[in-house]
Backbone as CSV, one residue per row, in Angstrom:
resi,resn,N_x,N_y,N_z,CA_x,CA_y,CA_z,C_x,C_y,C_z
1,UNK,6.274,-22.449,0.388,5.117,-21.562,0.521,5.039,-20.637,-0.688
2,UNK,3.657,-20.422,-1.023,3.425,-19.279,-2.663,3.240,-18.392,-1.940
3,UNK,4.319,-16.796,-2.395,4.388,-15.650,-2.002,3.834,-14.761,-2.784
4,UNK,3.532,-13.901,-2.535,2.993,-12.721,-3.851,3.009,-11.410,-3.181
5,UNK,3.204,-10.754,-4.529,3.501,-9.162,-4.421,2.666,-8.321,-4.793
6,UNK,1.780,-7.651,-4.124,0.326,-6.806,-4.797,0.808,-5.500,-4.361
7,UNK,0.896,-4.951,-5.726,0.813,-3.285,-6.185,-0.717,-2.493,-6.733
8,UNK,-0.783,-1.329,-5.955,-1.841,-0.734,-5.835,-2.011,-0.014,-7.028
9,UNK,-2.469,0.144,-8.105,-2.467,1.008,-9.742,-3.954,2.058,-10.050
10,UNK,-3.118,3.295,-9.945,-4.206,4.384,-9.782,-3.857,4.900,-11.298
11,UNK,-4.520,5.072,-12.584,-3.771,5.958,-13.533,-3.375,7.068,-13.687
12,UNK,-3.896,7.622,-13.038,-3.107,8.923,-12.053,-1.555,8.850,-11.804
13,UNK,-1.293,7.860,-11.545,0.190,7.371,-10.816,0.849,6.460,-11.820
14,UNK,0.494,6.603,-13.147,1.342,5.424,-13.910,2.694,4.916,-13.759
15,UNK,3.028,5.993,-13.767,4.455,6.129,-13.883,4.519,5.738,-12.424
16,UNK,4.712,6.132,-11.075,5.037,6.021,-9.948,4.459,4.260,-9.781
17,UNK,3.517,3.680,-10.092,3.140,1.637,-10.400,4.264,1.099,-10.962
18,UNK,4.857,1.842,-12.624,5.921,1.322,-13.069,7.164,1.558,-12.658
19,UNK,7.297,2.464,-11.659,8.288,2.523,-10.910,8.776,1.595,-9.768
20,UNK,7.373,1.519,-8.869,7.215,0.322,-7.915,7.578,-1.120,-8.596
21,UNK,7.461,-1.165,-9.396,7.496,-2.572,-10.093,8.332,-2.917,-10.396
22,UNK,8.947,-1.793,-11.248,10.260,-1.920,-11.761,11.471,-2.125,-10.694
23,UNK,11.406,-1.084,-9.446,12.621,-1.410,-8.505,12.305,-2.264,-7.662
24,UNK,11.240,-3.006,-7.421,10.647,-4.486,-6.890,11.429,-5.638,-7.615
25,UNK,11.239,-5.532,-8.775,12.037,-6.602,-9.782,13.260,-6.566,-10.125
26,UNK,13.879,-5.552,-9.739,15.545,-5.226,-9.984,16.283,-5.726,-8.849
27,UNK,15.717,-5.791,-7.626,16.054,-6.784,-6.682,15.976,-7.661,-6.465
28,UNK,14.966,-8.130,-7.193,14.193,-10.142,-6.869,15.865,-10.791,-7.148
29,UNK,15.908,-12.015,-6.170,16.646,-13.092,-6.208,16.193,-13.978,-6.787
30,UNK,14.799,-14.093,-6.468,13.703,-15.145,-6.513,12.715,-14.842,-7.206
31,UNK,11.975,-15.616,-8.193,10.715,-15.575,-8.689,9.830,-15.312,-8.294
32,UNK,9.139,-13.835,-8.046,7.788,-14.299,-6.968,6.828,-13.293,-8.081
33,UNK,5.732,-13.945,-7.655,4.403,-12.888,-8.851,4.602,-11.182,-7.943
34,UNK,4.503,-10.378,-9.112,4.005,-9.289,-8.804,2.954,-9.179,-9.515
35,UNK,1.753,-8.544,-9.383,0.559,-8.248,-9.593,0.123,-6.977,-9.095
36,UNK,-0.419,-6.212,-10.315,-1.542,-4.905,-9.928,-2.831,-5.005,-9.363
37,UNK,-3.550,-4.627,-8.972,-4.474,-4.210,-8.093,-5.446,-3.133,-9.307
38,UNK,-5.938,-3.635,-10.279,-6.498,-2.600,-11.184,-8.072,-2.601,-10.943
39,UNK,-8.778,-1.634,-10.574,-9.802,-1.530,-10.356,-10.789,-1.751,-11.576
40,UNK,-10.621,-1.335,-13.010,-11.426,-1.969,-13.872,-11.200,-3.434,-14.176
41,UNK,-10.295,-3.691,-13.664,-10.429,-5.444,-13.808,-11.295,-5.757,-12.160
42,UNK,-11.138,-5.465,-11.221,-11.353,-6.235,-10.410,-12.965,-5.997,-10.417
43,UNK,-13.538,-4.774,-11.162,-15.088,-4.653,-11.464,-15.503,-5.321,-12.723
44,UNK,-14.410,-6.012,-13.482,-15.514,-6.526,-14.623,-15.376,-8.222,-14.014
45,UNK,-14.220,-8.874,-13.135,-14.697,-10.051,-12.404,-15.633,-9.534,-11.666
46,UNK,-16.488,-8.925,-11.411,-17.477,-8.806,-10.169,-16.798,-9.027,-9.043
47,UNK,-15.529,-8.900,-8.436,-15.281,-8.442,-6.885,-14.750,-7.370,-6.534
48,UNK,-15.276,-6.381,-7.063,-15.123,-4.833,-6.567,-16.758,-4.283,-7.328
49,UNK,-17.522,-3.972,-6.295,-18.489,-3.175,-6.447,-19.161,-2.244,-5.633
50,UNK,-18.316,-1.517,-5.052,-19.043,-0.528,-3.496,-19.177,0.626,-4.839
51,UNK,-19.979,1.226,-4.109,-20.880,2.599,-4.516,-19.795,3.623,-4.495
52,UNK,-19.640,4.347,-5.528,-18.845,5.459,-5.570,-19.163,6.453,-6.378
53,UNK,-18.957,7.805,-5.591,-19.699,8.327,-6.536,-18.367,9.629,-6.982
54,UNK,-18.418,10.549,-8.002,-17.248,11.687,-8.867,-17.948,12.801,-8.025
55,UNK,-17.115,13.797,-7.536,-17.888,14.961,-6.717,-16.435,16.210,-7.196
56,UNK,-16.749,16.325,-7.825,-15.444,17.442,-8.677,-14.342,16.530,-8.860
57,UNK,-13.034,16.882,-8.524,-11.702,15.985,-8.916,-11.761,14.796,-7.949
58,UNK,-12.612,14.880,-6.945,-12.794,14.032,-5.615,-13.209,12.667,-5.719
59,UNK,-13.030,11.409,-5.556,-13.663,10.278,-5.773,-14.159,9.980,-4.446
60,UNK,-15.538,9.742,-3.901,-16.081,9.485,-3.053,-16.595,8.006,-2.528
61,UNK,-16.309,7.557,-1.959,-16.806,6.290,-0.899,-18.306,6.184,-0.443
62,UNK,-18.997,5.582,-1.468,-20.404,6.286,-0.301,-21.031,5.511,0.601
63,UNK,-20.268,3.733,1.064,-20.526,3.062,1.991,-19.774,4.492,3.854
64,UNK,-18.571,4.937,3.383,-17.322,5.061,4.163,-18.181,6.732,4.511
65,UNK,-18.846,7.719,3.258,-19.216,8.987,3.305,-17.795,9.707,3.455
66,UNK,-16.462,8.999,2.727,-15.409,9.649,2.814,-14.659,9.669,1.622
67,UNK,-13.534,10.445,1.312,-13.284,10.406,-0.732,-12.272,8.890,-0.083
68,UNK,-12.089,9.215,-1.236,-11.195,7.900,-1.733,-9.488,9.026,-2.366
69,UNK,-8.668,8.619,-1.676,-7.361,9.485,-2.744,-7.126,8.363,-3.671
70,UNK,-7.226,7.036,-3.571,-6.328,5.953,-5.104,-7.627,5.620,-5.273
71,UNK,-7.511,4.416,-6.695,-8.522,3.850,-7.112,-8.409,2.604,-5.981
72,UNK,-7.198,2.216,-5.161,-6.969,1.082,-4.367,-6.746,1.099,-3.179
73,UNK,-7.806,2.072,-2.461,-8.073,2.136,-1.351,-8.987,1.599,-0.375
74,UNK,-9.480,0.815,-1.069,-10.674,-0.129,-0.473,-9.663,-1.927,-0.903
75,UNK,-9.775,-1.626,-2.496,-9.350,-3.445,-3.051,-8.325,-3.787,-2.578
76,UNK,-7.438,-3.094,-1.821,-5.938,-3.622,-1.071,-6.462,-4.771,-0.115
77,UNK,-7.766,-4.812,0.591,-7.952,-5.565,1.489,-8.643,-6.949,0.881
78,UNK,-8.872,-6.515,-0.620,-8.804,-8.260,-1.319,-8.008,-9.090,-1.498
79,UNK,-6.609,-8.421,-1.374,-5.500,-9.198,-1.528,-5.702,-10.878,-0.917
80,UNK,-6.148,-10.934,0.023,-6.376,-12.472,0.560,-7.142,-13.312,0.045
81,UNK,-8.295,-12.563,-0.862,-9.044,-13.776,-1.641,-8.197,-13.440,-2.785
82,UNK,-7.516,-12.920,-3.431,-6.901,-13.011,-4.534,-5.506,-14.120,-4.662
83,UNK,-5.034,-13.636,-3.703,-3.577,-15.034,-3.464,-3.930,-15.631,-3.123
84,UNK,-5.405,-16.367,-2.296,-5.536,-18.170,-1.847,-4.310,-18.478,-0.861
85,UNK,-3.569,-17.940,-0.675,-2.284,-19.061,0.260,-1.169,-17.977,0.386
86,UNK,-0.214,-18.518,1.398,1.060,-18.114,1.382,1.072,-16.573,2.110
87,UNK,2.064,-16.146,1.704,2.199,-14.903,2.065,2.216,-13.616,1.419
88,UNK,0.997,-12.838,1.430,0.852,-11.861,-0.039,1.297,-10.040,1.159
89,UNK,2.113,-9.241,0.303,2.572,-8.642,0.404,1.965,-7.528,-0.358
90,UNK,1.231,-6.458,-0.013,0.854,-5.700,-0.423,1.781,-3.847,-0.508
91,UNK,1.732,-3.061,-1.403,1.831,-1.863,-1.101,1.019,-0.639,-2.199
92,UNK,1.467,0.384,-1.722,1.173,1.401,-2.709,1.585,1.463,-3.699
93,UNK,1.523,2.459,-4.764,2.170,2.286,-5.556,3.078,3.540,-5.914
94,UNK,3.274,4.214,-4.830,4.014,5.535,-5.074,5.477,5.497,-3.899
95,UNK,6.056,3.951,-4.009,6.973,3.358,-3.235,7.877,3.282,-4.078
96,UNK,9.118,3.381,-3.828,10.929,3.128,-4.181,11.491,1.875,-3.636
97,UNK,11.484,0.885,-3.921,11.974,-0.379,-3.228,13.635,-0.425,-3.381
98,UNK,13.793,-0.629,-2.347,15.705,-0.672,-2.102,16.263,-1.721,-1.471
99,UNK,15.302,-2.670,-1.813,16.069,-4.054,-0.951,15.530,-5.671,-1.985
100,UNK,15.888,-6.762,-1.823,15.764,-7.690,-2.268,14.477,-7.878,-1.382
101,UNK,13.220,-8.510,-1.421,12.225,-8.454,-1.070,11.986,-10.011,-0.392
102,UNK,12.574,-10.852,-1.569,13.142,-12.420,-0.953,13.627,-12.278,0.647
103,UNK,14.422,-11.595,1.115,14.679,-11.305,2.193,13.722,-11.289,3.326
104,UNK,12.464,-10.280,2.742,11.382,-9.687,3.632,10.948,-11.288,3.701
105,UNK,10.346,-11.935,3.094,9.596,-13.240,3.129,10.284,-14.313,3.975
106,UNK,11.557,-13.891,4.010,12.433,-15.385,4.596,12.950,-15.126,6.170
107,UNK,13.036,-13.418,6.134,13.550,-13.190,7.545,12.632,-12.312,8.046
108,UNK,11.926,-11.318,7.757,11.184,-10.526,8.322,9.896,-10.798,8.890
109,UNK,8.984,-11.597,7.830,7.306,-11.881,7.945,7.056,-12.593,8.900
110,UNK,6.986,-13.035,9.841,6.481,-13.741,10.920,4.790,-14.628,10.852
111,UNK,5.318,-16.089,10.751,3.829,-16.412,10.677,2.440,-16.624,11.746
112,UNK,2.985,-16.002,12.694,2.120,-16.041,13.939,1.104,-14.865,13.820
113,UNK,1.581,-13.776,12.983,0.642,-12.977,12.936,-0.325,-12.766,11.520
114,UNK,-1.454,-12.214,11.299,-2.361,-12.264,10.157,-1.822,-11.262,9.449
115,UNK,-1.009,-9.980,9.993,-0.870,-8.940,9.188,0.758,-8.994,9.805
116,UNK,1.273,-7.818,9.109,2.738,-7.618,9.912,2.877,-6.150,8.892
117,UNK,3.111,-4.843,9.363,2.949,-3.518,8.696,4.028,-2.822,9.924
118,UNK,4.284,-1.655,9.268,4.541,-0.258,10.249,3.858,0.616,10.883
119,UNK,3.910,0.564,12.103,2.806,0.960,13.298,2.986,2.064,13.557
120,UNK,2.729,3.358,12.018,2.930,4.241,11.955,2.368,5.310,13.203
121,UNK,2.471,6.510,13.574,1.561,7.481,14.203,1.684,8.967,13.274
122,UNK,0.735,8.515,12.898,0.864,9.501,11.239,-0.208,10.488,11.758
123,UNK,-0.428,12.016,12.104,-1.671,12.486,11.794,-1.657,14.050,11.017
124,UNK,-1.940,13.762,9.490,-2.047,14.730,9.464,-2.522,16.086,9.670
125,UNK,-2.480,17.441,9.393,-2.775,18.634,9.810,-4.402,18.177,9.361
126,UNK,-5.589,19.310,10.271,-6.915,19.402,9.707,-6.669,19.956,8.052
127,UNK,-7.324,19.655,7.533,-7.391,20.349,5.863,-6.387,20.054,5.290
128,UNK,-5.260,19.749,5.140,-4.304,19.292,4.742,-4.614,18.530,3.239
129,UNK,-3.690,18.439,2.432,-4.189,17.696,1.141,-2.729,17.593,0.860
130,UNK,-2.889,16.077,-0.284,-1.738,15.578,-0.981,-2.330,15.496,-2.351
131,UNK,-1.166,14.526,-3.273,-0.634,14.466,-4.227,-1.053,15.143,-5.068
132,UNK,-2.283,15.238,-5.786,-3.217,16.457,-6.721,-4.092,16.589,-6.216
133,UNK,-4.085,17.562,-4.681,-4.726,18.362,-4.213,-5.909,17.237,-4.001
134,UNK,-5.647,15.810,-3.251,-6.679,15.609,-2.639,-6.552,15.457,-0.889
135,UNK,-7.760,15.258,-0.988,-7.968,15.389,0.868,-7.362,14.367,1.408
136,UNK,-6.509,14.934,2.772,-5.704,14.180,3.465,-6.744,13.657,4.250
137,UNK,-6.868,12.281,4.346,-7.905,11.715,5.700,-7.500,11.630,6.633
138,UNK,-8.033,11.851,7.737,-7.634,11.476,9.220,-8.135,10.576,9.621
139,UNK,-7.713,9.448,10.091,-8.105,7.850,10.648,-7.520,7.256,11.487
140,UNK,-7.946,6.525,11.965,-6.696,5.549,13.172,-5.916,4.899,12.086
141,UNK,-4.775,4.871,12.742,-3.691,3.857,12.224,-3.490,4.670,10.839
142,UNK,-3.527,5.490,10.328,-3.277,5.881,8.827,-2.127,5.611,8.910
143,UNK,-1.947,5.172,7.656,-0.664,4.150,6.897,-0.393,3.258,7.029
144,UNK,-0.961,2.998,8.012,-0.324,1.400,8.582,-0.604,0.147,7.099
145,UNK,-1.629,0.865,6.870,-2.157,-0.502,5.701,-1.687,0.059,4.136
146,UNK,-0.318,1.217,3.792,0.178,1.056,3.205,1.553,0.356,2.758
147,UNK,1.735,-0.375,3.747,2.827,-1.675,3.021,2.462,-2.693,3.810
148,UNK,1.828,-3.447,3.607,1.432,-4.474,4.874,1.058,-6.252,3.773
149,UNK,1.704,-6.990,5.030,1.865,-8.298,4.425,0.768,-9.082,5.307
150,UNK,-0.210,-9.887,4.227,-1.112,-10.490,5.044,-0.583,-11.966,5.042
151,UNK,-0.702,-12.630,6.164,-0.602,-13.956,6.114,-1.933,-15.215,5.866
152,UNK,-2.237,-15.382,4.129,-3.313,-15.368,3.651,-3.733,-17.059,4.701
153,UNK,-3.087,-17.724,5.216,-3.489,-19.187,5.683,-3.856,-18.683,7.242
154,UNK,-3.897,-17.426,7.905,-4.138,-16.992,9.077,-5.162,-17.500,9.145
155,UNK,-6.320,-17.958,9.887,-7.992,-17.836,10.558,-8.371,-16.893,10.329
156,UNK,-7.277,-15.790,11.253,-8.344,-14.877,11.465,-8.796,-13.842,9.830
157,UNK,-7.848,-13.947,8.903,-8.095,-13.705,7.604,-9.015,-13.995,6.349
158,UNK,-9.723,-15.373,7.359,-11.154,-15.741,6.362,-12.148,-14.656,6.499
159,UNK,-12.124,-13.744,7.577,-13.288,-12.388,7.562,-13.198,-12.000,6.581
160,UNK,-12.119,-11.490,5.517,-11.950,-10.809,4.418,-12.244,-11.493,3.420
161,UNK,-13.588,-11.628,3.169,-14.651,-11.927,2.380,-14.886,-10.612,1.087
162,UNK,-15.184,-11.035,-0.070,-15.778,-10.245,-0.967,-16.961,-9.653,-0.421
163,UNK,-17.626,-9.899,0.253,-18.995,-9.725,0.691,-18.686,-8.752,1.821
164,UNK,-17.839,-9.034,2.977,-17.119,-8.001,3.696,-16.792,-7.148,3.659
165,UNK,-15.487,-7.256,2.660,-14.730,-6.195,1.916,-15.551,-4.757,1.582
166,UNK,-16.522,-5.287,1.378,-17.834,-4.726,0.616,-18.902,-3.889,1.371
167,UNK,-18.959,-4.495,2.534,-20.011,-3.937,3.345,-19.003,-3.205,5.049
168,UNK,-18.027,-2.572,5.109,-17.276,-1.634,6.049,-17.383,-0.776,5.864
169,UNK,-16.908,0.302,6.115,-16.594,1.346,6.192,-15.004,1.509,5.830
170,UNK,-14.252,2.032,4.965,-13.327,2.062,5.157,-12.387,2.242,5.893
171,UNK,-12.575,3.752,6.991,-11.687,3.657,8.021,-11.520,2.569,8.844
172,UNK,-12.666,1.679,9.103,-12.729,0.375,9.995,-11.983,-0.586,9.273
173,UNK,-11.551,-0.705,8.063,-10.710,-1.617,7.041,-9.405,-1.733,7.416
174,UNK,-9.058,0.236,7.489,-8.230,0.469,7.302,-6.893,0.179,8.951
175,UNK,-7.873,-0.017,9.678,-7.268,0.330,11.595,-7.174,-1.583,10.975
176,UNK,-7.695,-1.734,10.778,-7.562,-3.685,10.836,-9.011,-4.042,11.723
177,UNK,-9.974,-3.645,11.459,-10.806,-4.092,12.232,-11.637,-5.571,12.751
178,UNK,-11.216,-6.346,11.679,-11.339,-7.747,11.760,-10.338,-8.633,12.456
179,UNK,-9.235,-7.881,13.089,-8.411,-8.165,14.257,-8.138,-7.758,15.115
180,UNK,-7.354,-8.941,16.183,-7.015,-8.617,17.456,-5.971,-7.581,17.753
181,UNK,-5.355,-6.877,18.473,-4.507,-6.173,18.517,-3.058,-7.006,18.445
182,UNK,-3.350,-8.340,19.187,-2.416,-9.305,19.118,-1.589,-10.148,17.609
183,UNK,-2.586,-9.671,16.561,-2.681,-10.357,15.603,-1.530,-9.553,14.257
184,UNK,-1.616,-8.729,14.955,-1.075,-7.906,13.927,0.522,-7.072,14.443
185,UNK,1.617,-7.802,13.802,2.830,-7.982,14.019,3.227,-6.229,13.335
186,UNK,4.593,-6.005,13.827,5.085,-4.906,13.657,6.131,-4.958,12.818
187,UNK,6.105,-4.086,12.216,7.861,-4.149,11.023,8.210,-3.289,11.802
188,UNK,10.106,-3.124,11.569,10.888,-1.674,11.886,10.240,-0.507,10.308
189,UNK,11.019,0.552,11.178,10.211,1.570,10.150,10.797,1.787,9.069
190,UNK,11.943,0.354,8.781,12.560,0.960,7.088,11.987,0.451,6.480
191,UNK,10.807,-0.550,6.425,10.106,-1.504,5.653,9.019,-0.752,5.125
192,UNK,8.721,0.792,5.614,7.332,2.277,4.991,8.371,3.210,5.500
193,UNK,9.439,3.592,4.842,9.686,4.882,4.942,8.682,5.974,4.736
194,UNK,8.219,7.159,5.627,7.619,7.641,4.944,8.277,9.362,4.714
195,UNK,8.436,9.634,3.573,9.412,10.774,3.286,8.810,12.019,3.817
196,UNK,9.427,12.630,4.962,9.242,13.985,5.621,8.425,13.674,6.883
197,UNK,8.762,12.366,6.779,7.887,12.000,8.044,8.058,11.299,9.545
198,UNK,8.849,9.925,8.531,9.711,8.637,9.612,11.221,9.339,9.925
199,UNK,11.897,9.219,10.846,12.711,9.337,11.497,13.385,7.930,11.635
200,UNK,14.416,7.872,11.166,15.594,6.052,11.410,16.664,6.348,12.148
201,UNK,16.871,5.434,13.166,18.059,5.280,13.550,19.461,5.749,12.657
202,UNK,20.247,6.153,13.224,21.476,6.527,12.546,22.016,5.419,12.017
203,UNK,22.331,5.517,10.970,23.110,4.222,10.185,21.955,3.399,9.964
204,UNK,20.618,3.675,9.748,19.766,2.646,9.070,19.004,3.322,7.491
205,UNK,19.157,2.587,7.005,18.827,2.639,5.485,17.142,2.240,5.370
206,UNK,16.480,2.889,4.478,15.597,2.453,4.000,15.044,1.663,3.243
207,UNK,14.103,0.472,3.245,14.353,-0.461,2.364,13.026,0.027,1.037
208,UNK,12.199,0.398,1.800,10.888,0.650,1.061,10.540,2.757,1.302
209,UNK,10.950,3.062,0.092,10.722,4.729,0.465,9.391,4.803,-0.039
210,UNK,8.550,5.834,0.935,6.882,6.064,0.439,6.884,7.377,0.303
211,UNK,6.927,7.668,-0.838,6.617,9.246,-1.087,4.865,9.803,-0.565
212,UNK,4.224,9.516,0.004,2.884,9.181,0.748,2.399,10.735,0.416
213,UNK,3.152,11.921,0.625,2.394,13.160,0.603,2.158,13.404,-1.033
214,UNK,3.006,12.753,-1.953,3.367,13.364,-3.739,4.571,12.660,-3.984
215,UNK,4.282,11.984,-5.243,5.442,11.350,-5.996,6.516,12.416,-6.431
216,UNK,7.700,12.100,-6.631,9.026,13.612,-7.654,8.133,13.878,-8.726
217,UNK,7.172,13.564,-9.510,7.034,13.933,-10.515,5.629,15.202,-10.240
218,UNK,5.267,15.064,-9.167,4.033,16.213,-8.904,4.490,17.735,-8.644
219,UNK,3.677,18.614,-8.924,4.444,20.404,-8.789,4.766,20.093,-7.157
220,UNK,6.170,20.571,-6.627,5.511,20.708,-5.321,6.778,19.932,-4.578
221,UNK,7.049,18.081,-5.117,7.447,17.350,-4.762,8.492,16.872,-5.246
222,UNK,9.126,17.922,-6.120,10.806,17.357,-7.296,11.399,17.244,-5.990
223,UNK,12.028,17.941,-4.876,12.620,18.235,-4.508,13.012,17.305,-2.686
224,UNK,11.751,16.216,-2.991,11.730,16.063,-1.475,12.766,14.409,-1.551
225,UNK,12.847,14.090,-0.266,13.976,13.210,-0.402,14.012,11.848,-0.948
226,UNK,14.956,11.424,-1.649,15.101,9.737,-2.440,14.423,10.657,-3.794
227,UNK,14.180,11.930,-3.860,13.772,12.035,-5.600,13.992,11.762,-6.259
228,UNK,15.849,12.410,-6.453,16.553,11.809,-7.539,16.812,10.241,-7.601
229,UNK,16.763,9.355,-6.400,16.732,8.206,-6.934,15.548,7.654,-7.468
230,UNK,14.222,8.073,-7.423,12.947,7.698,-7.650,13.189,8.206,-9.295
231,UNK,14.009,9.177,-10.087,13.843,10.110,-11.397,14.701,8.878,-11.347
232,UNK,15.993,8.740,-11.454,16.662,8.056,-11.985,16.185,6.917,-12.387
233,UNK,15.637,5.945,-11.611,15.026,4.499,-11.561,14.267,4.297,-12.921
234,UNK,13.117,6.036,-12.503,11.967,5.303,-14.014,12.831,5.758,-14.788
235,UNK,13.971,6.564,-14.942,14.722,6.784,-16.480,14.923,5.051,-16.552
236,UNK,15.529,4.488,-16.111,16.290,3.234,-16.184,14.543,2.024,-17.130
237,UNK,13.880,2.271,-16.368,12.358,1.286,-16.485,12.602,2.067,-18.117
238,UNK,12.138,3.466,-18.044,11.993,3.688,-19.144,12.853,3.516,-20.768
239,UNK,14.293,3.421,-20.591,15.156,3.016,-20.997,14.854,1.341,-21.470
């Protein structure tokens, strides 16, 4: 089966993409594509074109009437016309990977279901804001569709059409709205750590850390947990 690895790339977050990438690939056993998610490429192929409009530092949604915090908050859900097959693995890009990922594909992913994510219960405070002071959204399921593996040969995954993709609403993207409740498989919660947030069993390790509120490198966020391994890492990329 062809597997693939889709990283979300905001330039905002350079550094925190080449970080993801970098400790993604320091674990591979196995050959598998990693690939960005770059929004000026995916608009000069013509399959990213929803309406957006600049409203101060804010990037706005104007199918959704809601901002946007990444540039890859909508195109994450192209991932399925982009890999054609197999099993494509999506995340953010402000993630610490701590595990061989070969692993996730061979023992974790389950092919009975279209999606398989962490069935977070995330809500943040009203008004609340992250990484450079943008607006925290409130939605069903928030996060869930930041590390989530689609199983691109599913049925129920032909909905996710360019043309689709295109015409939602985002929060409805984002809950999985083109599926059953049945359809969509559960990870344990070391597969989206989310820092200051998830709670693990004693003696369980994290495989995937999500700095989700601010990367170490934002005012605010040196200090919060897996930092120093997140500083160390891009010294190493950068090196």
């Amino acid at each position: 089966m062809k597997n693939s690895i889709w990283i979300g790339y905001d330039p905002r977050e350079a550094n925190a993409y080449a970080l993801a990438r970098f400790s993604t690939n320091k674990h591979l056993t196995q050959s598998i594509p990693i690939r960005g998610l770059v929004l000026s490429d995916l608009q000069k192929r013509k399959l990213y074109y929803r309406d957006m409009e600049q409203r101060g530092l804010q990037r706005w949604d104007v199918i959704s009437d809601a901002p946007m915090s990444t540039q890859f908050s909508i195109s994450r859900f192209l991932v399925p016309h982009l890999a054609e097959t197999g099993f494509a693995l999506f995340y953010d890009c402000d993630m610490l990977i701590r595990t061989n990922l070969v692993r996730f594909f061979e023992d974790v992913m389950k092919p009975e279901y279209a999606v398989m994510c962490v069935k977070h219960v995330h809500v943040p405070p009203k008004g609340a804001t992250k990484m450079d002071s943008q607006m925290q959204v409130r939605y069903e399921r928030k996060n869930w569709s930041s590390v989530m593996c689609f199983n691109v040969d599913h049925v129920a995954n032909n909905w996710l059409t360019v043309e689709n993709v295109h015409s939602v609403p985002g929060r409805d993207l984002h809950r999985f709205c083109w599926l059953d409740d049945s359809e969509i498989g559960e990870l344990p919660p070391e597969w989206n750590y989310l820092v200051g947030h998830t709670k693990l069993p004693k003696g369980v390790e994290p495989n995937i850390v999500h700095h989700t509120d601010g990367i170490p490198s934002m005012p605010g966020y040196e200090d919060t947990e897996y930092a120093d391994e997140w500083r160390t890492q891009l010294d190493q990329w950068a090196a």
